[in-house]
C-alpha positions as CSV (number, residue, x, y, z in Angstrom):
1,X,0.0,0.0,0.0
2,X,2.7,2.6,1.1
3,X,4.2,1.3,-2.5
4,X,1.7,2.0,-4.2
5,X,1.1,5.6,-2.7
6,X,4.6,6.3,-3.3
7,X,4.5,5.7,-6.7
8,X,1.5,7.5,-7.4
9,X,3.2,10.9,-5.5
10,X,6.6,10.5,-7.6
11,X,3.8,10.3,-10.8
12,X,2.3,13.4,-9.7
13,X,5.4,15.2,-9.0
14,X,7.0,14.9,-12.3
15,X,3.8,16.2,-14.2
16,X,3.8,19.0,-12.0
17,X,7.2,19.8,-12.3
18,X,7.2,19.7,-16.4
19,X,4.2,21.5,-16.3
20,X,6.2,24.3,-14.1
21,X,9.8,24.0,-16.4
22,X,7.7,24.3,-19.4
23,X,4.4,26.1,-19.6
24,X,4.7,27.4,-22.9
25,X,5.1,24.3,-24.4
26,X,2.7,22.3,-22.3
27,X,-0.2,24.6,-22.7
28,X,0.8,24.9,-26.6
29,X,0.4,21.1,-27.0
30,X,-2.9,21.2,-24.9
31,X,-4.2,24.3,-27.4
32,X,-2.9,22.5,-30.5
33,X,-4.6,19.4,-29.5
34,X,-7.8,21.3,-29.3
35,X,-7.4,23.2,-32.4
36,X,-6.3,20.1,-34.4
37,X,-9.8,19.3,-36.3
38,X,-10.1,23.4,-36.7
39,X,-7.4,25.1,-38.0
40,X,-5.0,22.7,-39.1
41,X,-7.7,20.5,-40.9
42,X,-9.1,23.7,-42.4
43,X,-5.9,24.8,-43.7
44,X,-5.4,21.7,-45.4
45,X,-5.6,21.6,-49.1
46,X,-6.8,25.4,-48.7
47,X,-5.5,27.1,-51.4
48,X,-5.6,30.7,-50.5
49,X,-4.6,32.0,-54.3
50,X,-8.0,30.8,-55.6
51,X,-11.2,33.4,-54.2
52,X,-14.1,31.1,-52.5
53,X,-16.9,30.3,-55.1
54,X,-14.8,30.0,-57.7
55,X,-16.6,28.9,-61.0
56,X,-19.6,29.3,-58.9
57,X,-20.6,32.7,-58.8
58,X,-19.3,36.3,-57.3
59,X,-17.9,36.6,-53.5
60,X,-20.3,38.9,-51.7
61,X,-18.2,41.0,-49.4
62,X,-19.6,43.7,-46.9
63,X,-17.8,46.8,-44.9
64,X,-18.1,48.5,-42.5
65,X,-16.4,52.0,-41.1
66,X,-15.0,53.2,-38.1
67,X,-14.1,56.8,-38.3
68,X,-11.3,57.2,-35.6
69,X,-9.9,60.6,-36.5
70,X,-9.8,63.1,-39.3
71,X,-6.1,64.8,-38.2
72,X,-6.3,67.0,-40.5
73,X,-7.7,69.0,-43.8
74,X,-5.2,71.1,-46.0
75,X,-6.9,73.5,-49.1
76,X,-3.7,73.7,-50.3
77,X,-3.0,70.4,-51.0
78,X,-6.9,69.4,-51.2
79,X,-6.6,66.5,-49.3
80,X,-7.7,65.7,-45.7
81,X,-6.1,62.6,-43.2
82,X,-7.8,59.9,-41.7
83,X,-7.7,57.2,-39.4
84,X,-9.8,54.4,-39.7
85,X,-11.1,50.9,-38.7
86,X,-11.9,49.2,-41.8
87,X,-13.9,45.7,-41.6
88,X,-14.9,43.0,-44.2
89,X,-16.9,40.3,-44.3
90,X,-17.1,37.5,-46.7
91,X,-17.9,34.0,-46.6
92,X,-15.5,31.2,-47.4
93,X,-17.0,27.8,-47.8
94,X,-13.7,26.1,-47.5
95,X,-13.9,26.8,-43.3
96,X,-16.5,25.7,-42.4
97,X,-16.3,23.5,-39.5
98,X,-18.9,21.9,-36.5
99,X,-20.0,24.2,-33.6
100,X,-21.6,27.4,-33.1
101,X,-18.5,29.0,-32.3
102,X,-15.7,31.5,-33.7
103,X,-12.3,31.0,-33.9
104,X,-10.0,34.2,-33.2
105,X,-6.4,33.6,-35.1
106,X,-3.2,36.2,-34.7
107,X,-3.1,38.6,-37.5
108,X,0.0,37.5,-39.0
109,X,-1.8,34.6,-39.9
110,X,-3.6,36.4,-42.6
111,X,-1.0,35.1,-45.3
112,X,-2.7,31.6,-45.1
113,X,-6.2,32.8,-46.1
114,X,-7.5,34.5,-49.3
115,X,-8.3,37.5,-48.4
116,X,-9.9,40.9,-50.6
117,X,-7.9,43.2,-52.5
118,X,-9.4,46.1,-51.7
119,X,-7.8,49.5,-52.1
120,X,-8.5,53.4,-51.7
121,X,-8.4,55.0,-55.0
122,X,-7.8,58.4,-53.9
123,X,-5.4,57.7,-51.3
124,X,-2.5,59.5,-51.6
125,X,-0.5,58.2,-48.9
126,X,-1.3,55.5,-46.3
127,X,0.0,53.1,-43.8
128,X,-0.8,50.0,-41.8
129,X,0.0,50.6,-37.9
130,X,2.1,47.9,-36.6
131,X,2.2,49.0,-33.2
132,X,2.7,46.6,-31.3
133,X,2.1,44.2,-34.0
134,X,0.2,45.2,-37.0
135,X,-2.9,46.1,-36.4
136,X,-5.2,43.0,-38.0
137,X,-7.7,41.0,-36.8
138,X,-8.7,37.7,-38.1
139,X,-12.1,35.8,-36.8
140,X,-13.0,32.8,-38.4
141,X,-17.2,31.7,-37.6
142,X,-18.3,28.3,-38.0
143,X,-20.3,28.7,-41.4
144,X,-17.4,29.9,-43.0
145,X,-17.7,33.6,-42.3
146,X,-14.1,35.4,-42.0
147,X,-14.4,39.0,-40.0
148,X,-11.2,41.0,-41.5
149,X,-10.5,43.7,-39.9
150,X,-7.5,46.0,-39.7
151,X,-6.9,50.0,-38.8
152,X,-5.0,52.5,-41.4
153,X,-4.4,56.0,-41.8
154,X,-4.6,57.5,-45.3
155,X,-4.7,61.1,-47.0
156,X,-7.0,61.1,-49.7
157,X,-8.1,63.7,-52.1
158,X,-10.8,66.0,-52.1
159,X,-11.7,68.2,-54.5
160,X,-12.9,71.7,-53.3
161,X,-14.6,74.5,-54.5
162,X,-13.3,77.3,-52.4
163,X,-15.1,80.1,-54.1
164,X,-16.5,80.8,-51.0
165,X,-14.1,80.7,-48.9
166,X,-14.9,80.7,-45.2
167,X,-18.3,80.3,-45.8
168,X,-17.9,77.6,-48.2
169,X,-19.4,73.5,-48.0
170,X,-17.3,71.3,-48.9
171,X,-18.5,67.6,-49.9
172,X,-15.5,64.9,-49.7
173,X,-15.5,61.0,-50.5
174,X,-13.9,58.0,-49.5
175,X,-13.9,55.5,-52.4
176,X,-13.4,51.6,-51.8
177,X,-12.7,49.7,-54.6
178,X,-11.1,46.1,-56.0
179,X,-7.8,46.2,-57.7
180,X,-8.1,42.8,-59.5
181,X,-11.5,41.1,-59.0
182,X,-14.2,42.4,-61.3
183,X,-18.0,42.4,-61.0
184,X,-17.6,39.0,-62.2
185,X,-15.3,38.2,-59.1
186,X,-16.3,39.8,-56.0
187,X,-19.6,42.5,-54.9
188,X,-19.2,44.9,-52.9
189,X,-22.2,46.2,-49.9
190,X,-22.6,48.1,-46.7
191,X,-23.5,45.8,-44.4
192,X,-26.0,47.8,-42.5
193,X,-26.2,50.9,-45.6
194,X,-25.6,54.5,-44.1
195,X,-25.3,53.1,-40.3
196,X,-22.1,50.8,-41.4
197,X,-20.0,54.1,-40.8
198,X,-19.2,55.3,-37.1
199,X,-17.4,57.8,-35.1
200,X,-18.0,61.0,-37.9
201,X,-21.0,62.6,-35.6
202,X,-18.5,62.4,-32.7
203,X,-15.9,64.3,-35.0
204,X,-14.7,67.2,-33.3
205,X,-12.8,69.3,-35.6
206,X,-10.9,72.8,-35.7
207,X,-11.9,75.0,-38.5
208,X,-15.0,72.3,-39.4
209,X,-18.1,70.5,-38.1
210,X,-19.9,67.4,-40.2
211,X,-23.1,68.2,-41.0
212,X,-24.1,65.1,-43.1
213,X,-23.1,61.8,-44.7
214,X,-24.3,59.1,-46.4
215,X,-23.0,56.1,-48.0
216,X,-23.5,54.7,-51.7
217,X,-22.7,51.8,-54.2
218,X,-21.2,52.6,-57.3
219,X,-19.2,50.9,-60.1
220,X,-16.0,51.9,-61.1
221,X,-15.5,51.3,-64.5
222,X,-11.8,51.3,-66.0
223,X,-10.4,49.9,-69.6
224,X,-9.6,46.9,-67.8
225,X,-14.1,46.0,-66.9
226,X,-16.1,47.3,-64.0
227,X,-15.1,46.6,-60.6
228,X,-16.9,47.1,-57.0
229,X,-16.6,50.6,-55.6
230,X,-18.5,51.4,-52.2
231,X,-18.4,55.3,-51.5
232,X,-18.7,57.4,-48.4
233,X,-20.4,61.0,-48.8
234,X,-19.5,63.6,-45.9
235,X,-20.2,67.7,-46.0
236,X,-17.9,69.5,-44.0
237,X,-19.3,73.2,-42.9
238,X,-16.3,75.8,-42.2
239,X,-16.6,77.4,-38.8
240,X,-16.4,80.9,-40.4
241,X,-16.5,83.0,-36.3
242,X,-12.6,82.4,-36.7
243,X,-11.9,84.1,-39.6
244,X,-14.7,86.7,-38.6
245,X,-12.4,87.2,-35.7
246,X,-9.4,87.1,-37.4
247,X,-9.7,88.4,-40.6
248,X,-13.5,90.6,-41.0
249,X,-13.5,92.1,-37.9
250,X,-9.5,93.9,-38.5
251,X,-10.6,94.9,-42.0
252,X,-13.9,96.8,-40.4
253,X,-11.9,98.8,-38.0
254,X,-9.2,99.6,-40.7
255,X,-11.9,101.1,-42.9
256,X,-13.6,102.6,-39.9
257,X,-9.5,104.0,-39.1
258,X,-9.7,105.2,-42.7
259,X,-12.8,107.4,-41.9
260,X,-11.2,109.4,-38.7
261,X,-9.4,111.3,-41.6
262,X,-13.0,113.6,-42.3
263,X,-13.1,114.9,-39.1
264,X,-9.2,116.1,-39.4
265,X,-8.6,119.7,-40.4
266,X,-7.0,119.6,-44.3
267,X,-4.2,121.9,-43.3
268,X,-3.2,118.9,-41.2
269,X,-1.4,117.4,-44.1
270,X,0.9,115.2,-41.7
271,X,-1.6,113.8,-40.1
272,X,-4.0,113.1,-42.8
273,X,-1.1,111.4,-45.2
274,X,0.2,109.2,-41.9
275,X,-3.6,107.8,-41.2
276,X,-4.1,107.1,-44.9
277,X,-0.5,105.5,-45.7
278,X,-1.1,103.2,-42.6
279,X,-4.2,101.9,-43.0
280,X,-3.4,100.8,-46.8
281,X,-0.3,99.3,-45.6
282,X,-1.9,97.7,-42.5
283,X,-4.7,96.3,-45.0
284,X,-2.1,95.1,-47.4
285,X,-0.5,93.2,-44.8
286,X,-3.9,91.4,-43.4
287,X,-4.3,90.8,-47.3
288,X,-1.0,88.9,-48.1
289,X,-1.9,87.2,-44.7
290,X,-5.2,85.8,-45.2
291,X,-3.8,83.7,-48.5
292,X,-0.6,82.1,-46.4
293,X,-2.9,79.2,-46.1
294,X,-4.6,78.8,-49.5
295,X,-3.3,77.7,-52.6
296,X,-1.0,80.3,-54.4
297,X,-1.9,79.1,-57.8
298,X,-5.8,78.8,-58.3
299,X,-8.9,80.1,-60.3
300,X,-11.1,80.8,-57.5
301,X,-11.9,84.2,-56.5
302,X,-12.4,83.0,-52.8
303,X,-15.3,85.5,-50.8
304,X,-12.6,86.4,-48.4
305,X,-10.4,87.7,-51.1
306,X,-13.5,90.3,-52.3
307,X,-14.0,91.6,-48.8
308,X,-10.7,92.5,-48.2
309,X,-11.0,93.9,-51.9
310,X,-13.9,96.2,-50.9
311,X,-12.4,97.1,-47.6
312,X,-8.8,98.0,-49.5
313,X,-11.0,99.7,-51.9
314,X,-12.6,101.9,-49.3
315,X,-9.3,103.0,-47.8
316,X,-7.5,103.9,-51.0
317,X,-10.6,106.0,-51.6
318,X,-10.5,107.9,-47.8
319,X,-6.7,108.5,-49.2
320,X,-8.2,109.9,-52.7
321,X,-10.9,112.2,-51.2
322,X,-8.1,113.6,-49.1
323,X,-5.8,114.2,-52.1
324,X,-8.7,115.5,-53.8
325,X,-9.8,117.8,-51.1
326,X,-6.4,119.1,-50.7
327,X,-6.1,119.9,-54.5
328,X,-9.5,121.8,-54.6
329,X,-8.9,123.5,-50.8
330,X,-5.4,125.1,-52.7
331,X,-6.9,125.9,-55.7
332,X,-9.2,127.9,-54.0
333,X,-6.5,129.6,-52.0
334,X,-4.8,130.9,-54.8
335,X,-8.1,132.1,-56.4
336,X,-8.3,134.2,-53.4
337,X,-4.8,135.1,-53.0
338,X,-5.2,136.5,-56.9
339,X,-8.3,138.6,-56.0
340,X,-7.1,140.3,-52.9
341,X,-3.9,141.1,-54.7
342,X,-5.7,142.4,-57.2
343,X,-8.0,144.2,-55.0
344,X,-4.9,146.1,-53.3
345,X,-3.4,146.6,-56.8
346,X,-6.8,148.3,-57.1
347,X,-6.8,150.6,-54.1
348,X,-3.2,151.2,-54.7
349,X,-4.1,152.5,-58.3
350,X,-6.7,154.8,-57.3
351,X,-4.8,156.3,-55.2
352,X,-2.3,157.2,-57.5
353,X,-4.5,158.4,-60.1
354,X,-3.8,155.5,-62.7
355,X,-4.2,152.1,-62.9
356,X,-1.4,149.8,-65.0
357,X,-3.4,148.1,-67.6
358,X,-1.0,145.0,-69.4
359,X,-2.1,143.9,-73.1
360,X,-0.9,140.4,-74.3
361,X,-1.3,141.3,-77.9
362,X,2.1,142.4,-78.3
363,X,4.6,141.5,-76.9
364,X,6.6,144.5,-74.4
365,X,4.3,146.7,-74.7
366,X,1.8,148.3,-72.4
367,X,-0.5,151.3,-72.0
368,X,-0.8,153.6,-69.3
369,X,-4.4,155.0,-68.8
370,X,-4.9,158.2,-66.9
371,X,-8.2,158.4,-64.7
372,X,-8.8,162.0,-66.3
373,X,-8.3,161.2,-69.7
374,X,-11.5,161.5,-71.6
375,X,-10.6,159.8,-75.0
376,X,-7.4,157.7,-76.4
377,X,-5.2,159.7,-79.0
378,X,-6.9,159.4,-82.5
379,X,-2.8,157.7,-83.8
380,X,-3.9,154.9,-80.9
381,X,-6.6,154.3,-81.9
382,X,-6.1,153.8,-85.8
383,X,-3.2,151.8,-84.5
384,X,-5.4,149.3,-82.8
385,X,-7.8,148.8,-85.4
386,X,-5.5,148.0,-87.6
387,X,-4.0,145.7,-85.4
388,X,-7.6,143.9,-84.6
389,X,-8.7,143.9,-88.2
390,X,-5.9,142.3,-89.0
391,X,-5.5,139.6,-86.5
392,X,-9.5,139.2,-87.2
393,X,-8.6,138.0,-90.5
394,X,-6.0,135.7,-89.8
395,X,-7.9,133.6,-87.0
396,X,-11.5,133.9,-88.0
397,X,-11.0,130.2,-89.4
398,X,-9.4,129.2,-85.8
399,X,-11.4,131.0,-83.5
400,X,-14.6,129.0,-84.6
401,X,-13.1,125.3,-83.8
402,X,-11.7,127.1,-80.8
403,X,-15.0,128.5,-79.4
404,X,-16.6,125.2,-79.5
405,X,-13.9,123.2,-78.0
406,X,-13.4,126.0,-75.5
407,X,-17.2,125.7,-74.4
408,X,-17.3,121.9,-73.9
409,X,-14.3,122.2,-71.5
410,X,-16.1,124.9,-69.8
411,X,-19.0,122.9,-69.4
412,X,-16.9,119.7,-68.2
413,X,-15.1,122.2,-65.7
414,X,-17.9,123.1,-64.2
415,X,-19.0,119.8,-63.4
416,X,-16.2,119.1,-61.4
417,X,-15.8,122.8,-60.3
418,X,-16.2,123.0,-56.5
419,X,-17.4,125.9,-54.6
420,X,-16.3,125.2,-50.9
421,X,-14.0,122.9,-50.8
422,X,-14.7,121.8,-47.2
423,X,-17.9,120.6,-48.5
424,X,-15.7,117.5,-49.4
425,X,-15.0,115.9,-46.2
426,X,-18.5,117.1,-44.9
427,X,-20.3,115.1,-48.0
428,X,-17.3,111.9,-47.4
429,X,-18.7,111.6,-43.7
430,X,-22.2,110.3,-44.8
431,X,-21.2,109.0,-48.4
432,X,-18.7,106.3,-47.0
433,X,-20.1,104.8,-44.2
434,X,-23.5,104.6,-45.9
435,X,-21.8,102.9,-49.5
436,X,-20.1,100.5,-47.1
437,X,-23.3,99.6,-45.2
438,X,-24.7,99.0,-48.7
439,X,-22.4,96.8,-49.6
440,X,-21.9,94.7,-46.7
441,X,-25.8,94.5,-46.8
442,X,-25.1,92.6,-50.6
443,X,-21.6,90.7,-50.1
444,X,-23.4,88.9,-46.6
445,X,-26.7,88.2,-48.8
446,X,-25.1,86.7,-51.5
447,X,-22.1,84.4,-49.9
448,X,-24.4,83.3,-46.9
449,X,-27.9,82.8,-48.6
450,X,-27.2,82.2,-52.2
């Protein structure tokens, strides 16, 4: 009997101690033993370069998104960068096996199956992340049902129309399609239609928010056939209180700037010049800034782009109605300067008893006229007819083309011809501010309703 025990303990004890030298291996054969009439009878005269059904009809394959992150959307580039959880499903009647149960494999695995070749069209660049290994999964139901499922960040195009840019819409896709298999081969389907794509109304972006998607199925259609192509429809609204606040607002206050120059007296040329110089340079600056992050080379005439137009527009026009005020104000100086000199050249005359008249008809010569001389000398007088009479003849053909161009360039004087100068400003302090109303009235109609 104690033989007997002592046998059975020294059994027990060397089981035991394998068991704790090597677990590894001892739980390995115990797994293998269990997946023997799975995996290794499955994968036995599988021959994962032929697709399931074959000569018997297309492989249905559904997907199914996870939206993990949009990192980021570039206009210049017209691309945006994503990160996403992308899952198939097909079934392979090659693995089936008995049970109600699923069968989870490791990832790197994947080489012993047939598996899609599905592919983004637009991508520009992508990637597989491999850490800590790469990021696969592999399930494997009893019917034959294989879940494929892996994670990948790609930037893919997306053509925009940035003609009104920030308050602009913009709709982007992501296209999945098969490289090799045609219609004939494989089909592509959402597996649940618009709800097979998560994770893009929990998007929080910077400069937009989602506003809608939807997904369809399409058929790409190359030289080669027509091949599967699922497609995922998102609109993207621009948060436009950024650029309000960092691009409209500044603008406003320069053109506002721009206005303090009416209430300025026009002698104050230093001051007037320094206030209109400024706020064209400061609103060429804010120009040149606002396009540092949009393409340099486009055809759009962006909505940004005609604001700041208007508001440079306004300011170079504060810096003309100075200019123009300042012509007219010195103008009107000398007109008075001439008539008060003329006016003291007058007083000055009477009171020496003559007054200096100055003919331009001849040249250095002149004739004095006494105040108490009655009549000119008969000799003068034949003198200047003669004279008259004879430059009479000469011009009379001249003087008629003259007259008339002399009277249409009175008439287009007097258009422009400004009493009171000062008027100017007075008229620029209602005229501005009410043309710029007007217009922001239009440019917020059109790009926000229209």
């Amino acid at each position: 009997m104690s033989g007997r025990l002592h046998a059975l303990l020294l059994f027990l004890s060397v089981t035991l101690g394998r068991a704790c030298m090597y677990p590894g291996h001892y739980w390995a054969e115990s797994n293998d033993s269990q997946l023997l009439p799975t995996i290794q009878k499955l994968m036995k005269g599988y021959n994962r370069y032929l697709r399931p059904n074959f000569n018997e009809g297309p492989v249905e394959i559904g997907m199914s998104l996870d939206i993990a992150s949009i990192d980021a959307i570039s206009e210049i580039n017209m691309d945006y960068t994503a990160t996403i959880f992308l899952r198939q499903r097909w079934r392979d009647s090659r693995l089936v096996f008995p049970g109600n149960e699923s069968i989870s494999v490791d990832g790197r695995l994947v080489s012993l199956l047939w598996i899609p070749d599905t592919f983004i069209p637009d991508s520009k660049r992508s990637f597989l992340h491999d850490v800590t290994v790469e990021n696969r999964l592999i399930r494997i139901f009893s019917n034959g049902t294989v879940l494929y499922a892996l994670r990948i960040t790609a930037t893919i195009a997306c053509n925009m129309d940035l003609t009104k840019y920030p308050m602009d819409r913009q709709v982007c896709t992501l296209q999945l399609e098969s490289w090799g298999y045609n219609l004939q081969d494989v089909v592509f389907y959402w597996t649940r239609g618009n709800d097979s794509v998560k994770g893009l109304d929990t998007l929080r972006l910077a400069q937009y928010s989602v506003e809608s998607y939807h997904t369809s199925v399409s058929q790409a259609v190359y030289e080669t056939g027509q091949y599967p192509k699922l497609v995922l429809h998102f609109a993207l609204r621009r948060n436009v209180l950024f650029f309000i606040l960092e691009t409209y607002v500044p603008s406003v206050l320069l053109v506002v700037l721009s206005w303090v120059s009416f209430w300025i007296s026009q002698s104050s040329v230093p001051a007037r010049t320094c206030i209109g110089v400024t706020t064209v340079l400061t609103m060429t600056t804010l120009m040149m800034g606002a396009r540092t992050s949009l393409p340099n080379a486009n055809c759009f005439i962006k909505a940004i782009d005609v604001y700041l137009g208007i508001c440079f527009t306004f300011i170079f026009g504060a810096l003309l109605e100075y200019a123009c005020a300042h012509y007219y104000t010195m103008q009107h100086h000398t007109i008075e300067d001439l008539y008060r000199e003329l006016l003291r050249e007058f007083n000055e005359s009477n009171g020496n008893g003559s007054i200096p008249v100055v003919t331009s008809t001849q040249p250095k010569q002149s004739v004095e006229i006494g105040s108490t001389a009655e009549e000119p000398t008969d000799q003068a007088e034949n003198s200047d007819d003669k004279t008259n009479v004879g430059s009479k003849e000469s011009k009379s053909g001249q003087e008629c083309d003259l007259s008339s161009v002399k009277n249409a360039s009175r008439r287009v004087a007097a258009v422009f011809k400004v009493e009171n100068p000062h008027n100017i400003d007075c008229h620029a302090r209602t005229i501005f501010p009410m043309a710029f109303l007007f217009v922001n009235i239009l440019y917020w109609l059109y790009y926000l309703f229209l």
